[in-house]
C-alpha positions as CSV (number, residue, x, y, z in Angstrom):
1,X,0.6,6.2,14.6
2,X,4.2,7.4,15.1
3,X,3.5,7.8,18.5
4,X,1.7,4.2,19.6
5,X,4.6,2.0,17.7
6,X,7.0,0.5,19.1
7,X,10.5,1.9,18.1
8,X,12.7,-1.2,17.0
9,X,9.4,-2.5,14.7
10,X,9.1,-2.2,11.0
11,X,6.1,-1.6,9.6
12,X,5.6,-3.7,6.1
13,X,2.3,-2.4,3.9
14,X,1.1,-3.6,1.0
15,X,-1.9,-2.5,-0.5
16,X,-4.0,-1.7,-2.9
17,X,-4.0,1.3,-5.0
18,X,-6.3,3.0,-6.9
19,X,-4.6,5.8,-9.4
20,X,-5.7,7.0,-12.8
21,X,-3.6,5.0,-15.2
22,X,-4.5,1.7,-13.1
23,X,-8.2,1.8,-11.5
24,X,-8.6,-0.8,-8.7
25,X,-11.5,-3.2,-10.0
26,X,-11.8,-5.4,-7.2
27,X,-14.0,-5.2,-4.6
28,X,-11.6,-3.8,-1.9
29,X,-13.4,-1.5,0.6
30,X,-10.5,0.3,0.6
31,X,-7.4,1.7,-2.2
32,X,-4.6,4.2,-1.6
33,X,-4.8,7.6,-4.2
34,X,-1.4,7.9,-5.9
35,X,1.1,9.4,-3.6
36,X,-1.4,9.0,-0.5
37,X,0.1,6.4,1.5
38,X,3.4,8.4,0.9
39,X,1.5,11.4,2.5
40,X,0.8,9.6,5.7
41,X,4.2,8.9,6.4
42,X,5.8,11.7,5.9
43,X,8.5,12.5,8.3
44,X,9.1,8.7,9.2
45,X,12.4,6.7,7.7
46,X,11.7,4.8,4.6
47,X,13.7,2.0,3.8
48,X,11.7,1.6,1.0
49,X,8.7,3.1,-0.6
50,X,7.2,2.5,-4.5
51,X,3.8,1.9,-5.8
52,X,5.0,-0.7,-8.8
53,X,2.2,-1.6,-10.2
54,X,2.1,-5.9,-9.5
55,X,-0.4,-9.0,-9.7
56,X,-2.6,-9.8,-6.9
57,X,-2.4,-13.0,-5.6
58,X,-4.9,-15.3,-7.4
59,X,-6.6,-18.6,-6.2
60,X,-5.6,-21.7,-8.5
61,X,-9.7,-21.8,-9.4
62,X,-9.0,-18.5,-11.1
63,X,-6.3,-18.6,-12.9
């Protein structure tokens, strides 16, 4: 990935996670382990990095 990008872009994830204290219980095909995203970046600048734990965004029908 480090290698395709282009060198003035900044790369914004969010995602969701999947972690022992906080199991992912929606239906995502996909969830990041604890420290895995972390992992896959290693060696790239980080301006910033955490895995807060937040809400997911909800439709009004299901609030």
């Amino acid at each position: 990935m480090q290698l395709a990008r282009n060198l003035a872009v900044t790369n914004l994830i969010v995602a969701a996670m999947d972690t022992a204290d906080y199991p992912c219980t929606v239906g995502f095909p996909f969830a990041f382990k604890e420290g895995e995203l972390r992992r896959y970046y290693e060696g790239w600048e980080r301006v910033k990095y955490n895995e807060d734990v937040g809400e997911l965004h909800r439709h009004r029908r299901q609030r």
